[in-house]
PDB file of N, CA, C and O in Angstrom:
ATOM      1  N   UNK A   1     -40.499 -64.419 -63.155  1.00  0.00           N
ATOM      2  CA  UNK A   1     -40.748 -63.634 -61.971  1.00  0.00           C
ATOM      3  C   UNK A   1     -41.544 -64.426 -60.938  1.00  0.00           C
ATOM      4  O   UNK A   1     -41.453 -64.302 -59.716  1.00  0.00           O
ATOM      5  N   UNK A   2     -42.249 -65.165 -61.534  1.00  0.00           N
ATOM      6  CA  UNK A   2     -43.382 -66.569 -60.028  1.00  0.00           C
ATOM      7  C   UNK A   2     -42.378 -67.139 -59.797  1.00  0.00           C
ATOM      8  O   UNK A   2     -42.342 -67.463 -58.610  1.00  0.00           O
ATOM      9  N   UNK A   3     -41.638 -67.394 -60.269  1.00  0.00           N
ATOM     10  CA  UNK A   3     -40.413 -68.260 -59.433  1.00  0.00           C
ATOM     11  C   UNK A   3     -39.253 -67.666 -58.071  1.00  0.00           C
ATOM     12  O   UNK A   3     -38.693 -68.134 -57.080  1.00  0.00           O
ATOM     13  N   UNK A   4     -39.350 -66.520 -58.712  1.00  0.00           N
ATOM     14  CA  UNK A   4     -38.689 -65.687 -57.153  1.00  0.00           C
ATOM     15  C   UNK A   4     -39.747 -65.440 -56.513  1.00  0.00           C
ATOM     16  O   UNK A   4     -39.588 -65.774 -55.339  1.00  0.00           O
ATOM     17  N   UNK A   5     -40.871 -64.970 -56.727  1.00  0.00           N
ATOM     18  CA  UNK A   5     -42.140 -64.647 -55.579  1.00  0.00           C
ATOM     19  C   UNK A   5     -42.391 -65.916 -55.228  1.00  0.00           C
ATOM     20  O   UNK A   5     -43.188 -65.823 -54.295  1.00  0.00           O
ATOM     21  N   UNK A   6     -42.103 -67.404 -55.503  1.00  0.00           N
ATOM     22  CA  UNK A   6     -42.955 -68.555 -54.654  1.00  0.00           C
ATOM     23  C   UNK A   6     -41.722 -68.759 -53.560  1.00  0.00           C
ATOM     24  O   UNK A   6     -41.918 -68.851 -52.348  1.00  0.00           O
ATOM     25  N   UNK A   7     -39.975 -68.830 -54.409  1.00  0.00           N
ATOM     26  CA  UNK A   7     -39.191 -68.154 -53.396  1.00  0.00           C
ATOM     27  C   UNK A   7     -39.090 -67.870 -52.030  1.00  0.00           C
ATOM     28  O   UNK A   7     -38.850 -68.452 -50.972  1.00  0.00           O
ATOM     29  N   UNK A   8     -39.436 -66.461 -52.563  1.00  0.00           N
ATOM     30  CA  UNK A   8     -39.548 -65.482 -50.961  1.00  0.00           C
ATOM     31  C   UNK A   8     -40.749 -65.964 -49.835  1.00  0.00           C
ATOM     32  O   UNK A   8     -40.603 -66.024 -48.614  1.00  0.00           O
ATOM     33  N   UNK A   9     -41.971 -66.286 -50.620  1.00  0.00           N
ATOM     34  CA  UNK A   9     -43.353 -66.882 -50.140  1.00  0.00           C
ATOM     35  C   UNK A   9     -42.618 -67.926 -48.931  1.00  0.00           C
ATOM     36  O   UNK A   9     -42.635 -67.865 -47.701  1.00  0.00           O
ATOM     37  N   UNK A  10     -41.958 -68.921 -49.916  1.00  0.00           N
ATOM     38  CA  UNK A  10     -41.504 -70.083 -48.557  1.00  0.00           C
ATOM     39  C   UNK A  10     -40.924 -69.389 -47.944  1.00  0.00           C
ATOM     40  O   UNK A  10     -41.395 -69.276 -46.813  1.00  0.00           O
ATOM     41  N   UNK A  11     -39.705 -68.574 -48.208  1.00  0.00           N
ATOM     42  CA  UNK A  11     -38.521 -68.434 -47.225  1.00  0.00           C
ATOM     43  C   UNK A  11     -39.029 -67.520 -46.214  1.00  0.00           C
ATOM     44  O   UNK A  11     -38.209 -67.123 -45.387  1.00  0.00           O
ATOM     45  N   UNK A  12     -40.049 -67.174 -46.140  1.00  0.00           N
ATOM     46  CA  UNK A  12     -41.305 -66.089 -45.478  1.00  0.00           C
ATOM     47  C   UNK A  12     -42.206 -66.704 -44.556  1.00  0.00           C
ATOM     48  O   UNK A  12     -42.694 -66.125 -43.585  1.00  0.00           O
ATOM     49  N   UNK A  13     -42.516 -68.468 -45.039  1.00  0.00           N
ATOM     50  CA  UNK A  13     -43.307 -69.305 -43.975  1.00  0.00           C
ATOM     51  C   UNK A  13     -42.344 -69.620 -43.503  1.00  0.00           C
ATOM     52  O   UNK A  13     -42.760 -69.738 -42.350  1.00  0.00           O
ATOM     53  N   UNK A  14     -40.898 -69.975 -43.426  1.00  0.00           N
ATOM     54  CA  UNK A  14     -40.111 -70.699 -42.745  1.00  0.00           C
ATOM     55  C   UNK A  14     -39.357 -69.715 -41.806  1.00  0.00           C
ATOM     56  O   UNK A  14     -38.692 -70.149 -40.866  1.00  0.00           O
ATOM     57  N   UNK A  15     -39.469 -68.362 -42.075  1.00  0.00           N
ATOM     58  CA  UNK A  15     -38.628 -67.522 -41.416  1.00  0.00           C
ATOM     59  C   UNK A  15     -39.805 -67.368 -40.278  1.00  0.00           C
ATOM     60  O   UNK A  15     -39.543 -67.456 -39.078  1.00  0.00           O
ATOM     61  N   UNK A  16     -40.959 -67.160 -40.715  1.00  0.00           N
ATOM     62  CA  UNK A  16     -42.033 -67.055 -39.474  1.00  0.00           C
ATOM     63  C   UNK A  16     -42.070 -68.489 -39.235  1.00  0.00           C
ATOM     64  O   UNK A  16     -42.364 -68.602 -40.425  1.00  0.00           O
ATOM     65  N   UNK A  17     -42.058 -69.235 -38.979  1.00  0.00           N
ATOM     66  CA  UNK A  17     -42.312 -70.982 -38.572  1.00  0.00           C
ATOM     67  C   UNK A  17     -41.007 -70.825 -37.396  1.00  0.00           C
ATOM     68  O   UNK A  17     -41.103 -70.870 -36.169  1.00  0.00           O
ATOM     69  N   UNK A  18     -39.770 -70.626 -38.249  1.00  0.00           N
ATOM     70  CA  UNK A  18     -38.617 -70.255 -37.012  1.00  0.00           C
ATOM     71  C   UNK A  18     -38.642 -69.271 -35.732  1.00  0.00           C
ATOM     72  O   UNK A  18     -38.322 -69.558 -34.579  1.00  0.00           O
ATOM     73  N   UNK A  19     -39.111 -68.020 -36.241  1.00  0.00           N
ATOM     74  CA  UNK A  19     -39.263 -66.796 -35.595  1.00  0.00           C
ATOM     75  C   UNK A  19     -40.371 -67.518 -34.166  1.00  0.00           C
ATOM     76  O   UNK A  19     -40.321 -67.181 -32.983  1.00  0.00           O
ATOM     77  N   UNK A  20     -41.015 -68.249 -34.609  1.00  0.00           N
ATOM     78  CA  UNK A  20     -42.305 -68.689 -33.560  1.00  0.00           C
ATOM     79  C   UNK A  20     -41.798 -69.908 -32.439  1.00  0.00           C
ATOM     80  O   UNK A  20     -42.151 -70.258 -31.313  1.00  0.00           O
ATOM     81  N   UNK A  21     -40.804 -70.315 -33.394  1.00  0.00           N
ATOM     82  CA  UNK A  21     -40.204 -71.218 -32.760  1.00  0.00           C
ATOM     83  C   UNK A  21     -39.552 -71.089 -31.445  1.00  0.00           C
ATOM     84  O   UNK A  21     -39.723 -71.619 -30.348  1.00  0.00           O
ATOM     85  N   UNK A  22     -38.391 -69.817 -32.135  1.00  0.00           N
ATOM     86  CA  UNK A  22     -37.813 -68.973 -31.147  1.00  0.00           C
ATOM     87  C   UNK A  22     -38.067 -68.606 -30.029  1.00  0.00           C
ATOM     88  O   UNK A  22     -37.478 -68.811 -28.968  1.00  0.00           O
ATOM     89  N   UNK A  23     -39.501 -67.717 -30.405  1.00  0.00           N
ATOM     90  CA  UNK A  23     -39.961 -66.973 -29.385  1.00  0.00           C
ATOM     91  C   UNK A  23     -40.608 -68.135 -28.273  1.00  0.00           C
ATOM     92  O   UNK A  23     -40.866 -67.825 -27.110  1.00  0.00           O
ATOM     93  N   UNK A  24     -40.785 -69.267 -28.728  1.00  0.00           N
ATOM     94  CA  UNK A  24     -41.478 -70.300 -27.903  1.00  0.00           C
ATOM     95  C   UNK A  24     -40.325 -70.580 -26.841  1.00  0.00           C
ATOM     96  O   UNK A  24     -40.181 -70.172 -25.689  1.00  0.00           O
ATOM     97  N   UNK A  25     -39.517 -71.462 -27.676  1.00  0.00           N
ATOM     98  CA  UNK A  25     -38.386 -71.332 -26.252  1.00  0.00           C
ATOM     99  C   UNK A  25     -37.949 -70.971 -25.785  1.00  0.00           C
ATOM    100  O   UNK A  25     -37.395 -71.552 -24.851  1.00  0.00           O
ATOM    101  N   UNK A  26     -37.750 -69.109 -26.130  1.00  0.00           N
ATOM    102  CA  UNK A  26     -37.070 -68.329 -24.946  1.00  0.00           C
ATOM    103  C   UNK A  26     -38.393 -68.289 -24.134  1.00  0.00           C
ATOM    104  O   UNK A  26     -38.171 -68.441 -22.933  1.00  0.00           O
ATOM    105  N   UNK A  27     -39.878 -68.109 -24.484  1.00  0.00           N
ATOM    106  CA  UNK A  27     -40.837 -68.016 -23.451  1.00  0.00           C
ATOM    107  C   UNK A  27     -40.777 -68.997 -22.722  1.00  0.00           C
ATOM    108  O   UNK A  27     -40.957 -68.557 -21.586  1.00  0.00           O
ATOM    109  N   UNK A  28     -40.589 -70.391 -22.661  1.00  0.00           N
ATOM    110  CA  UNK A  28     -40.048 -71.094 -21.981  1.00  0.00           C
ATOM    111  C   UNK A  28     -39.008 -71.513 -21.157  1.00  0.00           C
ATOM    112  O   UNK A  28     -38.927 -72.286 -20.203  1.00  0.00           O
ATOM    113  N   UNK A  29     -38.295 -70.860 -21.721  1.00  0.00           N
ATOM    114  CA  UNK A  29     -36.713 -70.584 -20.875  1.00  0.00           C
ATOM    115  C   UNK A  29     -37.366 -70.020 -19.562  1.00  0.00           C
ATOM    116  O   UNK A  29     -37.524 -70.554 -18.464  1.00  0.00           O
ATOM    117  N   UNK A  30     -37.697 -68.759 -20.029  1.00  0.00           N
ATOM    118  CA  UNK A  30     -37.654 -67.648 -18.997  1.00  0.00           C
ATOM    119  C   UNK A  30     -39.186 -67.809 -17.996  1.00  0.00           C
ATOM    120  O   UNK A  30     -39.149 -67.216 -16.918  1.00  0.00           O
ATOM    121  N   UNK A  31     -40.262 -68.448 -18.276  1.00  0.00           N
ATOM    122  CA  UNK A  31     -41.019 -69.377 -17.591  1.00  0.00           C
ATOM    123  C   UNK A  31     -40.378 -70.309 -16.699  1.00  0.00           C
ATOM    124  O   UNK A  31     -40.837 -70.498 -15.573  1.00  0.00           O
ATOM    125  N   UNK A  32     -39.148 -71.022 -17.202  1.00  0.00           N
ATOM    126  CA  UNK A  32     -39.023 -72.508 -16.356  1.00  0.00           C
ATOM    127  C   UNK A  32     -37.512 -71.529 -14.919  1.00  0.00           C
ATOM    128  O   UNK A  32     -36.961 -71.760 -13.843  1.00  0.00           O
ATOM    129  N   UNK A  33     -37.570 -70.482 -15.988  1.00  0.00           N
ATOM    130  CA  UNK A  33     -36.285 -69.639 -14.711  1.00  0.00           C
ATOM    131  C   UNK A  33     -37.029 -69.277 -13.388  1.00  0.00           C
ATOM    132  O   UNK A  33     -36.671 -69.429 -12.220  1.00  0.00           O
ATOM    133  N   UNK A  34     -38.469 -68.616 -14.054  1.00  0.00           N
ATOM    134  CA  UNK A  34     -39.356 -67.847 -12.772  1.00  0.00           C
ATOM    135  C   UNK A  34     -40.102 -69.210 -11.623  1.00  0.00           C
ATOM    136  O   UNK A  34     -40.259 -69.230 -10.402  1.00  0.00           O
ATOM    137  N   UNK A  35     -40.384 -70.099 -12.579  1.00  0.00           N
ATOM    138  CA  UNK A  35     -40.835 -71.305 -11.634  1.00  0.00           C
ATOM    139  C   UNK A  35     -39.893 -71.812 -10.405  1.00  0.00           C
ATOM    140  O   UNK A  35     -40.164 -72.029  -9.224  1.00  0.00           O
ATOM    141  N   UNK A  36     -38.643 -71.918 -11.163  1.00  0.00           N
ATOM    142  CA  UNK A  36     -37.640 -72.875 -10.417  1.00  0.00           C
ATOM    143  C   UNK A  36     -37.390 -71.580  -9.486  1.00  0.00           C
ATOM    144  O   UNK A  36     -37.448 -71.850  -8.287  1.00  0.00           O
ATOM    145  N   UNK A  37     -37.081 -70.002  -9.843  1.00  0.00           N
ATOM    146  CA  UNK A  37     -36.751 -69.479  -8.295  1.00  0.00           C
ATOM    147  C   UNK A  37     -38.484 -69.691  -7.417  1.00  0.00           C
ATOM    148  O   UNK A  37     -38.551 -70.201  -6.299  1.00  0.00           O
ATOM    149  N   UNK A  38     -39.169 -69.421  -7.835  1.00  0.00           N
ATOM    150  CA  UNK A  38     -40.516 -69.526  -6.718  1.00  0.00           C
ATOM    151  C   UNK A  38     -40.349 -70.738  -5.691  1.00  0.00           C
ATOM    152  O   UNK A  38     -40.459 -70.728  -4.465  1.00  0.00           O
ATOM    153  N   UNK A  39     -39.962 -72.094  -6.818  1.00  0.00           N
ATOM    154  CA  UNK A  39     -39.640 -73.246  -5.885  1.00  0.00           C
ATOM    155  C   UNK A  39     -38.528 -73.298  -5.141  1.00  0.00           C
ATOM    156  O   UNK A  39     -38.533 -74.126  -4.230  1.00  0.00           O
ATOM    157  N   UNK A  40     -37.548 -72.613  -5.291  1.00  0.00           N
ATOM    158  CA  UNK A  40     -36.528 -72.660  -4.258  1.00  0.00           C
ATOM    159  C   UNK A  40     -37.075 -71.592  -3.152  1.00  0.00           C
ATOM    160  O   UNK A  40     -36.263 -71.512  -2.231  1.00  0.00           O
ATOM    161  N   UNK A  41     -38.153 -70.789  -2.976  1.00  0.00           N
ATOM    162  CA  UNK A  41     -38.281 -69.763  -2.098  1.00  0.00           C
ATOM    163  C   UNK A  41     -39.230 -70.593  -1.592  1.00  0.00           C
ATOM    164  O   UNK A  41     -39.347 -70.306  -0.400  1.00  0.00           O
ATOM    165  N   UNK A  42     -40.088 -71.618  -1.935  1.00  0.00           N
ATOM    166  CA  UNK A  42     -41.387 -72.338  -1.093  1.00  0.00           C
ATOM    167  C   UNK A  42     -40.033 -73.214  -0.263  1.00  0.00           C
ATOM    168  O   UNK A  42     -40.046 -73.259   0.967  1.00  0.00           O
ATOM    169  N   UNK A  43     -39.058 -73.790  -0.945  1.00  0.00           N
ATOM    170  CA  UNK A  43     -38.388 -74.445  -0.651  1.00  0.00           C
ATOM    171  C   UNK A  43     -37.381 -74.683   0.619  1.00  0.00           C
ATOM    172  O   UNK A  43     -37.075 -75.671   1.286  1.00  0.00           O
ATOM    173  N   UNK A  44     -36.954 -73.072   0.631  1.00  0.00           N
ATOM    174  CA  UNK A  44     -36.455 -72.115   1.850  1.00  0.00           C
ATOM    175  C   UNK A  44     -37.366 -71.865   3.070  1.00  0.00           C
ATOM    176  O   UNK A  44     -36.998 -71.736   4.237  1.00  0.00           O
ATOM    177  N   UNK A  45     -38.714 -71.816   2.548  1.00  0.00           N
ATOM    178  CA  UNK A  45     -39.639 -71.497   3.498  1.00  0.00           C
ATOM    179  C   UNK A  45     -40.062 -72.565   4.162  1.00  0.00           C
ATOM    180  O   UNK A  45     -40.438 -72.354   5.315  1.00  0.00           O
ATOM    181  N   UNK A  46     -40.122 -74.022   3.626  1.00  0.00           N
ATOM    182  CA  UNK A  46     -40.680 -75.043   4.481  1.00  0.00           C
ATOM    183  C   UNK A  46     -39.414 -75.956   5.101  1.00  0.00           C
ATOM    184  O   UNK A  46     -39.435 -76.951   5.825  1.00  0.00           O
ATOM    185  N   UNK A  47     -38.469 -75.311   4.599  1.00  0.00           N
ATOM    186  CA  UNK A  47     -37.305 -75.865   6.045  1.00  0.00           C
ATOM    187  C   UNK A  47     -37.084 -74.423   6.774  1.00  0.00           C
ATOM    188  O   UNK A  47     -36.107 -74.546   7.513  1.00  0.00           O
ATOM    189  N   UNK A  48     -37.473 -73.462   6.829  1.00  0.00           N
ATOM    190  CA  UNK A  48     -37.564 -72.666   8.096  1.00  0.00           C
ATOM    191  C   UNK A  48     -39.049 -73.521   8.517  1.00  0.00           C
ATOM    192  O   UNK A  48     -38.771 -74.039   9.599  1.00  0.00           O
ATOM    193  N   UNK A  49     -39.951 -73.761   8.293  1.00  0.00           N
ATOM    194  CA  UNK A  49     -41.416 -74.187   9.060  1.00  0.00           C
ATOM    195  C   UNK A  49     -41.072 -75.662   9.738  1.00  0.00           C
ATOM    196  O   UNK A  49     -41.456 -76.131  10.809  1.00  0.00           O
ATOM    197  N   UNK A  50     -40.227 -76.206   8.740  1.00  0.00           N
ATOM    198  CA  UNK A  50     -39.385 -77.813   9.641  1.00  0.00           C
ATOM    199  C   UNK A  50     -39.096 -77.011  11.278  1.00  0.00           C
ATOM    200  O   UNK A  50     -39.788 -77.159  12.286  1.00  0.00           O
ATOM    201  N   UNK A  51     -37.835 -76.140  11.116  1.00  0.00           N
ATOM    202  CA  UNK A  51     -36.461 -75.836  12.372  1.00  0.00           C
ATOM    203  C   UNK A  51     -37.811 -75.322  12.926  1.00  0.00           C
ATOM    204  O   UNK A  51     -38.207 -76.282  13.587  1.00  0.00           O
ATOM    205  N   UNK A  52     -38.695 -74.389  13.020  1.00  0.00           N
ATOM    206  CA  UNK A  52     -39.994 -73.879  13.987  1.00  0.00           C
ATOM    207  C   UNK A  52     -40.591 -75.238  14.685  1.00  0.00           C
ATOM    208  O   UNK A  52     -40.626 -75.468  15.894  1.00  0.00           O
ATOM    209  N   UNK A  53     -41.008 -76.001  13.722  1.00  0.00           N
ATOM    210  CA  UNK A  53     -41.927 -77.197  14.097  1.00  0.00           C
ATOM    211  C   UNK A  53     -40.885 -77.736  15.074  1.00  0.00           C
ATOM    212  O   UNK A  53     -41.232 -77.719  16.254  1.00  0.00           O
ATOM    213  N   UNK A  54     -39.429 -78.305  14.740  1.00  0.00           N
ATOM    214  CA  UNK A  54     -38.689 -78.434  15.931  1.00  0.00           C
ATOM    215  C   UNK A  54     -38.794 -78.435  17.078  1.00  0.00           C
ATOM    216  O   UNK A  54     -38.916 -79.245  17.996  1.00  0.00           O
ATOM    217  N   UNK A  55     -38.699 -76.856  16.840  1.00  0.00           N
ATOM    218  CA  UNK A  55     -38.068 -76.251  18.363  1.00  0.00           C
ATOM    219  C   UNK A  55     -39.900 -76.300  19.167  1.00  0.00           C
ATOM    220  O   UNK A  55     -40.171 -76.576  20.336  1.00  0.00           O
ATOM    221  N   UNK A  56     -40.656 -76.009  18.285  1.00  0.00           N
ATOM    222  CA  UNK A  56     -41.808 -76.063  19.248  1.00  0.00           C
ATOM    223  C   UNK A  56     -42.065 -77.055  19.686  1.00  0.00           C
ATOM    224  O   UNK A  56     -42.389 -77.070  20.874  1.00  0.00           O
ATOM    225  N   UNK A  57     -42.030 -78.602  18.752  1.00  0.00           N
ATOM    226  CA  UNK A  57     -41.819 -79.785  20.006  1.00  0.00           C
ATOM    227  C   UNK A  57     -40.917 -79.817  21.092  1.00  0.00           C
ATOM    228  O   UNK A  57     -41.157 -80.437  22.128  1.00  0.00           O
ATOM    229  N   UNK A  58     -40.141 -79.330  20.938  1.00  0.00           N
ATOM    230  CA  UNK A  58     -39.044 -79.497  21.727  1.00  0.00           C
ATOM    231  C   UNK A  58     -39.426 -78.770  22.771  1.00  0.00           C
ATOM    232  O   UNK A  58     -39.312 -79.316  23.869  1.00  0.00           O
ATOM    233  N   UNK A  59     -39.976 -77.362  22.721  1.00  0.00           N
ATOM    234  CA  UNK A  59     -40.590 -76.653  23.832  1.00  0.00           C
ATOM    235  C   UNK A  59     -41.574 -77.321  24.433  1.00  0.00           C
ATOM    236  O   UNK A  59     -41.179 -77.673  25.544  1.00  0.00           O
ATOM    237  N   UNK A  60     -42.747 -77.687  24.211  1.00  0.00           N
ATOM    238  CA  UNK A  60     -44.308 -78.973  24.271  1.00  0.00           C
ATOM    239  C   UNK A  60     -43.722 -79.780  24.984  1.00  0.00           C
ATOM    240  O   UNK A  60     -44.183 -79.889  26.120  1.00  0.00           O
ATOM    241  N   UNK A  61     -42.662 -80.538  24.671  1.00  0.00           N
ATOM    242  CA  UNK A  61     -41.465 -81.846  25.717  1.00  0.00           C
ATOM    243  C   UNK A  61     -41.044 -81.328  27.125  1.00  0.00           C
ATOM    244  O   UNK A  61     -40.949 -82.079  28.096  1.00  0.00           O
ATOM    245  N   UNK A  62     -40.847 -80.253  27.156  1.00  0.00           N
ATOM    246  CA  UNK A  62     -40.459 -79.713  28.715  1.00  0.00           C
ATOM    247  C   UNK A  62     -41.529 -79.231  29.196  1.00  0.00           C
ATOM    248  O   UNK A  62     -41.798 -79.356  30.391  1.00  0.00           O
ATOM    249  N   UNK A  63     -42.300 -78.613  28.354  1.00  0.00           N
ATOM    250  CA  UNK A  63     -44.078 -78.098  29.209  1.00  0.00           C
ATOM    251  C   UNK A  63     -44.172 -79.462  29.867  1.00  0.00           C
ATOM    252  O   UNK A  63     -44.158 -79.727  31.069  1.00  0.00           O
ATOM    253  N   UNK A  64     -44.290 -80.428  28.612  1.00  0.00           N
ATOM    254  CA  UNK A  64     -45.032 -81.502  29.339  1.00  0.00           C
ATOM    255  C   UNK A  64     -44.422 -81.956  30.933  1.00  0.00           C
ATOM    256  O   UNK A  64     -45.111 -82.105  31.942  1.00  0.00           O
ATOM    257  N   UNK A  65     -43.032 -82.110  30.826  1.00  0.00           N
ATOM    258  CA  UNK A  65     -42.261 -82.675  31.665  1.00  0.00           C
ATOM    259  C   UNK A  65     -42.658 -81.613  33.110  1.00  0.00           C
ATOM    260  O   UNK A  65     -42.952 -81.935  34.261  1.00  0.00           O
ATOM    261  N   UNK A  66     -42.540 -80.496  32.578  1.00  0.00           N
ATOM    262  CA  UNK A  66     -42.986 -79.430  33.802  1.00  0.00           C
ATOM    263  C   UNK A  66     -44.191 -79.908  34.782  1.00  0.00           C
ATOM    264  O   UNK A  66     -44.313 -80.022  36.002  1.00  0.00           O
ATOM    265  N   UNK A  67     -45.070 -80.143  33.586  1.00  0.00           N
ATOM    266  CA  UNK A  67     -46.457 -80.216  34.104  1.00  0.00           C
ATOM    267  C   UNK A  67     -46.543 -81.679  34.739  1.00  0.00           C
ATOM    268  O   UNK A  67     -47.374 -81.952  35.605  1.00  0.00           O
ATOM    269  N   UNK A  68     -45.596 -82.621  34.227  1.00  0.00           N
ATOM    270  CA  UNK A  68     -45.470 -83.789  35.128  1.00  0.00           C
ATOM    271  C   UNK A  68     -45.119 -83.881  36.400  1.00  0.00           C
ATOM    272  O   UNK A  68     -45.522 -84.584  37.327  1.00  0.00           O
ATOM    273  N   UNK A  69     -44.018 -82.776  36.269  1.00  0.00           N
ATOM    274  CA  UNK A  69     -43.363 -82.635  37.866  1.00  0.00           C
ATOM    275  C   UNK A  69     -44.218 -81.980  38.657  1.00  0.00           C
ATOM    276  O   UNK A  69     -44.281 -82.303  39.843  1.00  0.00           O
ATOM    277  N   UNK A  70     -44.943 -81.056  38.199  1.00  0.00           N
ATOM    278  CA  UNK A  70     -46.025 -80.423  38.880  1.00  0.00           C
ATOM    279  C   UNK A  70     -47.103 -81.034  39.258  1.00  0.00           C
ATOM    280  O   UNK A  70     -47.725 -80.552  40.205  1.00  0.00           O
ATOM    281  N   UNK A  71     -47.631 -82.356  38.551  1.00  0.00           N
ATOM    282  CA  UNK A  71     -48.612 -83.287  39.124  1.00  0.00           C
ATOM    283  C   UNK A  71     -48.384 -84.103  40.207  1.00  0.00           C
ATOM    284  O   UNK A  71     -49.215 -84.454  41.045  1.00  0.00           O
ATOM    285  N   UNK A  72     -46.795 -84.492  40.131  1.00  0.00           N
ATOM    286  CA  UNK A  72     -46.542 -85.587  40.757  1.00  0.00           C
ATOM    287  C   UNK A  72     -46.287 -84.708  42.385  1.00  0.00           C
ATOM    288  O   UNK A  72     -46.561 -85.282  43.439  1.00  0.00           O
ATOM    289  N   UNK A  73     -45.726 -83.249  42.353  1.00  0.00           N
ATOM    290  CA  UNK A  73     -46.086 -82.427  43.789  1.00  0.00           C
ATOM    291  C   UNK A  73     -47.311 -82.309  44.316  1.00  0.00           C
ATOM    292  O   UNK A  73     -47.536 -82.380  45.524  1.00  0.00           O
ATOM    293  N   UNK A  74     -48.136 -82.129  43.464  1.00  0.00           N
ATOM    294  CA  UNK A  74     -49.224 -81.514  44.088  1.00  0.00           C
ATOM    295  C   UNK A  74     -50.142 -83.070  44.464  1.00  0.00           C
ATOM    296  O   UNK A  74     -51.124 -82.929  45.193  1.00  0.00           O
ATOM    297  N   UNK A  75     -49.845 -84.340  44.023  1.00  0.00           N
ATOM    298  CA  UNK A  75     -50.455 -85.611  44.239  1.00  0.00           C
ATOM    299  C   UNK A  75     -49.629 -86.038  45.799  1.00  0.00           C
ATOM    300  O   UNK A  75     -50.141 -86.877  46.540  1.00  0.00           O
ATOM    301  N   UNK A  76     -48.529 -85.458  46.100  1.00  0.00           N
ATOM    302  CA  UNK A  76     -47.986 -85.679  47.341  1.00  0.00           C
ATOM    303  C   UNK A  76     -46.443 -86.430  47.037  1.00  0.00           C
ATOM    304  O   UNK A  76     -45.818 -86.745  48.049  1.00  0.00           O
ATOM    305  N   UNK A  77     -45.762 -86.750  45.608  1.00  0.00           N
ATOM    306  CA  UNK A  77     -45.214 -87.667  45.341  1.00  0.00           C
ATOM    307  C   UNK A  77     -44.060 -86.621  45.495  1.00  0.00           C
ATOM    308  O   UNK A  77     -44.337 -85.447  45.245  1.00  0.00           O
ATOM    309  N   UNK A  78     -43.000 -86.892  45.819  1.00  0.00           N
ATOM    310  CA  UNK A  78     -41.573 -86.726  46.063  1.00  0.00           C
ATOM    311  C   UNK A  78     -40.647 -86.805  44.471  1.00  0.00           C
ATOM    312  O   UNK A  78     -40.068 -87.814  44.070  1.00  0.00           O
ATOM    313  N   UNK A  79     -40.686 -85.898  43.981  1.00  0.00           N
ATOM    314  CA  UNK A  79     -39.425 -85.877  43.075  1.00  0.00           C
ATOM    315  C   UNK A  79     -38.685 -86.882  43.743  1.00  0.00           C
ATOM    316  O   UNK A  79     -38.873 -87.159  44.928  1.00  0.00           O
ATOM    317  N   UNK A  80     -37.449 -87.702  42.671  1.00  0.00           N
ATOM    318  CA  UNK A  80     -36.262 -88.266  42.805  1.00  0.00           C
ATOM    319  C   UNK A  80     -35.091 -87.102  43.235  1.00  0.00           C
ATOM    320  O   UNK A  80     -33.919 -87.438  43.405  1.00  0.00           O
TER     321      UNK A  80
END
């Protein structure tokens, strides 16, 4: 009869040794799923903050140019 109870004993550390195993890599699975969408949403978000940064230089470039043409009137200088 110790010979089936030492048996079951192992097949009892190995079924929990597996079971832990398991549960490790689906917790990991489903960890590395929630990371990777967060990083595609930071990801989404800092090329919308790129196309903004853009266009606001791009706006800053004609202020400036405005404000050039506006110096060069009010200094007495003749647009081309």
């Amino acid at each position: 009869m110790s010979g089936t109870s030492t048996t079951r004993t192992e097949w009892s550390r190995w079924a929990g040794v597996a079971l832990t195993a398991l549960l490790a890599v689906l917790a990991f699975t489903v960890q590395w799923g929630v990371v990777t969408a967060k990083l595609d949403h930071v990801e989404k978000r800092l090329d919308e903050l790129i196309v903004e940064a853009r266009a606001l230089r791009t706006e800053y470039q004609a202020i400036e140019r405005r404000v050039s043409f506006l110096e060069g009137r009010q200094n007495g200088r003749t647009p081309p």
